[in-house]
N, C-alpha and C positions, 0 to 999 in steps of 0.2 A: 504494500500500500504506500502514496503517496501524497504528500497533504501542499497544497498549494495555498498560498497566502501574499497579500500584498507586501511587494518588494519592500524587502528591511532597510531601517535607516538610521544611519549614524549621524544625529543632527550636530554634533560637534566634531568637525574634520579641519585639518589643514594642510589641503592638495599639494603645496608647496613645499610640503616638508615630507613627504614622503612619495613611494612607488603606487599610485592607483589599480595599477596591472591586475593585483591579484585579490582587491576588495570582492569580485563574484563570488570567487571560487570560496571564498569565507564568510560567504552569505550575505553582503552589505550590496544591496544594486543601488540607493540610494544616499546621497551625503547632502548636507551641508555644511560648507565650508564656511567659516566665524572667520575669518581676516586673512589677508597677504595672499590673496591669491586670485584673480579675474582669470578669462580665457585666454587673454591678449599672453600670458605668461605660460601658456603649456608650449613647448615648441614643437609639438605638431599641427596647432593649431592652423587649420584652414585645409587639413588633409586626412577625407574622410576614413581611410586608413589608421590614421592615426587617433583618432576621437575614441575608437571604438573600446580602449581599454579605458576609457572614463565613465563611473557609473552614472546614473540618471542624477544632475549635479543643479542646485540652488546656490547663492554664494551673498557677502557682504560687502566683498571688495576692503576696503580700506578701514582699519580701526579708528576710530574719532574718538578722539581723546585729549586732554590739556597737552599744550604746547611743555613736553619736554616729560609730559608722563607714559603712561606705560602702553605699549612696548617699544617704544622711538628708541630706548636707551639698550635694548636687550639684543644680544649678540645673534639670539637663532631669528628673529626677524627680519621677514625679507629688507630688501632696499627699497623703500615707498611704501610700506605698507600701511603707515602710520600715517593720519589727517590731523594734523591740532588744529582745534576748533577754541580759540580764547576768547571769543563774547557771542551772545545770543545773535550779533548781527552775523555772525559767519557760519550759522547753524543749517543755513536754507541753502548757502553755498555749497558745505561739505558733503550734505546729502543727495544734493543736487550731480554731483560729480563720482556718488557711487551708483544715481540710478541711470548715469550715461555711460557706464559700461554695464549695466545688465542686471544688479544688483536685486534681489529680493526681499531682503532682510536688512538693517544697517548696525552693526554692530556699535556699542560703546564701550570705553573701557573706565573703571571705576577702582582702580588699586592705587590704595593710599601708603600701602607697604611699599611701591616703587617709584614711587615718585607724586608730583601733583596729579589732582582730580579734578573734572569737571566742576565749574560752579552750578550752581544749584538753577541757574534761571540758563546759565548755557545749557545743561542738559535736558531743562523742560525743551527749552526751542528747540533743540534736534530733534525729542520724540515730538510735536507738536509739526515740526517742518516733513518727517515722515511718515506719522500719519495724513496729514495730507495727500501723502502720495500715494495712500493705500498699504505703506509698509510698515509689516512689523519693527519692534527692536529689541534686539540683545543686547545685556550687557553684561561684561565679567565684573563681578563685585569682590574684592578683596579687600581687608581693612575693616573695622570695630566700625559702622554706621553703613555701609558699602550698601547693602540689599535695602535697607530700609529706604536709604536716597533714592535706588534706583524705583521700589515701587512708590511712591510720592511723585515720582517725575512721571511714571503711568508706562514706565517700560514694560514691554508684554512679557519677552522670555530671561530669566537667568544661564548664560551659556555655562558658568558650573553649579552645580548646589552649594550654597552657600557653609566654606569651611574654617571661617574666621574667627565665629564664635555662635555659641548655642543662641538662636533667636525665640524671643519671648514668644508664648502659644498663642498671645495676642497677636502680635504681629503675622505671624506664621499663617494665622486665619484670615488675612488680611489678603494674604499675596496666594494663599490658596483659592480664593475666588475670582484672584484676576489676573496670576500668572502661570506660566507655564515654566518650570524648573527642566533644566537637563543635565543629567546623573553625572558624569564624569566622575564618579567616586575613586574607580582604580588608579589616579595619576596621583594619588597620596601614597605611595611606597610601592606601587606595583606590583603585588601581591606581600609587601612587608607592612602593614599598615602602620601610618604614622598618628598622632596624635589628630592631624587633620583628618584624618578617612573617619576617625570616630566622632570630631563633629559633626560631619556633612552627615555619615549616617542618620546618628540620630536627628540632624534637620529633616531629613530627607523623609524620617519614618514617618516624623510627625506631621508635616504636609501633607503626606498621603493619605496620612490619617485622619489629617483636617478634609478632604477630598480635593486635594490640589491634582495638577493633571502634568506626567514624566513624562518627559520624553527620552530614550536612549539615546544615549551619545558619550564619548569615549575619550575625548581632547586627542583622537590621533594624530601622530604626529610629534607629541610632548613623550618623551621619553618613551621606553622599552615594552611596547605598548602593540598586540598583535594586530597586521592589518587585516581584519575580517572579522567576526565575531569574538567577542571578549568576553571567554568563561569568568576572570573573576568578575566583570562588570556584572553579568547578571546572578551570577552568586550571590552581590551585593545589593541587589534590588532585592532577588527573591528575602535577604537579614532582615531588611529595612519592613517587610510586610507585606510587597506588594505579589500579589498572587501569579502561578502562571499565565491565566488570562490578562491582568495587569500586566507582565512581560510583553506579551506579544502585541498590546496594545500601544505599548511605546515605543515597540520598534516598528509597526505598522501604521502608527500615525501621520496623518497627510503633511505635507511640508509646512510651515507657518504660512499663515498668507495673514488678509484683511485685518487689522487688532479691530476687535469688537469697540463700536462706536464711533470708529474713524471716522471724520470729516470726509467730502472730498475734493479738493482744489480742484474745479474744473478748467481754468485755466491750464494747468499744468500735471495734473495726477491721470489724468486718462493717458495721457502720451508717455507718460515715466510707467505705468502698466504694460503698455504695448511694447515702450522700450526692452523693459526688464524681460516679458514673455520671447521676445525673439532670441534674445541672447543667450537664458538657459539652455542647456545643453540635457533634455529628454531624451530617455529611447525611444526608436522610430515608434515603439505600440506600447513604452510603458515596460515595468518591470515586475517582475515576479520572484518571488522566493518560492524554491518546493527543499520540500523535507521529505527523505526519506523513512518510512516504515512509520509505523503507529505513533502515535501523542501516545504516549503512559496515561491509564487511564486514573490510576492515584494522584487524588488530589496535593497527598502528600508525599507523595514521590519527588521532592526538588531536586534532587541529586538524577535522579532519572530525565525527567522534563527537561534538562540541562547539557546531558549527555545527547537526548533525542535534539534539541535546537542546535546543536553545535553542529551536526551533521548538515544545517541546510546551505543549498548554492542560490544565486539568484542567475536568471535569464531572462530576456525579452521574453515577453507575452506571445508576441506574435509567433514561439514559435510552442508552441503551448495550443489547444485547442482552445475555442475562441469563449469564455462567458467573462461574465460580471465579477469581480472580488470587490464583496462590500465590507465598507467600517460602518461604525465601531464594530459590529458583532465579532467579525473576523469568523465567518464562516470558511469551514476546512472544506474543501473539495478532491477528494479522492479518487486515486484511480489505479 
């Protein structure tokens, strides 16, 4: 037996830093890339030969962040990757300039451990200048107030769970009804946990538990980090609470799009759509994950469920017999 499911997805990647080649074969047909990397930077770009080892790809382009903070100053980021955005008037610019190469998401960066952060009324206007466009934003929060700032400013996703310090269950409830967290838990020791994997843990349980909504993702790219599905990452979701239907649901999750409530500058957001849609890089029919042999029918079986998901590859759809793969149920189709 075979169980097909909508193409798996690593919403925290960074193409730029690693081989894409062999994401299939380890089950990820889907990425989003969080910063340093556009198309304009693959050097096969523009040769259809060459695309073809890239999974069905969403992306941010350029990190926006205070003039001289992070990661402008950090050795493994690319050359440009980094946008300083130093007052609300240059907020409509910097965005402006990731959704003219393609951009779907606009990342921000919020670490107070590496330098200067955003002020508080420059990062409303970024998320206020990309809602407008119809785009989400992430942002990496690090540093004792990081996450808080960031849901106050009305950013939709956190690109890690937040590992800087245990967040009050108040707050926690806060940003459980209006954001969307991505796990990255494994790049706190790589299988050696550090002091940090056991905050973010328990942020992580606790949102869940608040009914916040994960999404997987891995920070690939950041250290010794496997390309393709990541046993301890879902190890560490299944710690945290969340079930195997919970799993499969956050790796089957549709890529961010619209934040809820957005505005939309019709002067300028219907064209930054269009932009952004031609530029991603889909497969020609869409992508599919299959697993091989049975789901474990024990609930409590994690150690089994774990072993069975590790097994799956993704492929074009098209070349799959032709039906529907709907969410959220994540109905299995066998054969």
């Amino acid at each position: 037996m075979t169980v097909l499911l909508p193409g798996f997805l690593d919403a925290h990647v960074h193409l730029a830093l690693i081989d894409p080649a062999v994401l299939a074969a380890g089950g990820i047909g889907r990425v989003l890339d969080l910063g340093g990397w556009t198309p304009s930077d693959d050097p096969t770009d523009g040769e259809p030969e060459g695309t073809a080892s890239l999974p069905e790809t969403r992306f941010a382009g350029q990190f926006l962040g205070a003039p001289g903070g992070y990661p402008s100053r950090q050795a493994w980021a690319p050359a440009g990757s980094a946008c300083p955005v130093a007052s609300p008037s240059e907020a409509a610019i910097a965005v402006a300039r990731q959704v003219a190469v393609g951009a779907s998401v606009i990342k921000v960066t919020l670490n107070s451990a590496a330098g200067p952060v955003l002020a508080p009324d420059t990062l409303a206007a970024i998320v206020v200048a990309a809602h407008a466009r119809m785009l989400p934003v992430a942002a990496h929060t690090e540093g004792p107030g990081q996450a808080a700032a960031a849901l106050n400013a009305g950013v939709d996703l956190l690109a890690h769970t937040p590992f800087s310090e245990a967040l009050p269950d108040a707050l926690l409830g806060a940003m459980a009804g209006r954001m969307t967290w991505i796990s990255t838990l494994d790049i706190h020791g790589w299988g050696e946990p550090t002091a940090a994997f056991f905050v973010a843990s328990d942020n992580l349980a606790r949102f869940h538990g608040a009914g916040g909504r994960v999404f997987y993702g891995t920070d690939l790219g950041n250290g010794p980090l496997p390309v393709g599905l990541n046993r301890r990452e879902i190890e560490a979701l299944l710690a945290c609470g969340l079930s195997p239907d919970d799993v499969l649901a956050a790796l089957t999750a549709d890529f961010p799009g619209r934040p809820a409530g957005a505005s939309v500058d019709m002067a300028s957001g219907a064209a930054a759509s269009g932009a952004a849609a031609s530029v991603d890089r889909p497969a020609p029919a869409g992508t599919v994950t299959v697993v091989p042999g049975d789901r474990p029918t024990d609930p409590h079986d994690l150690a089994g469920f774990t072993d069975w998901l590790l097994g799956a590859r993704s492929q074009p759809a098209h070349a799959l017999p032709a039906r529907a793969l709907t969410r959220p149920d994540l109905e299995d189709l066998r054969s």
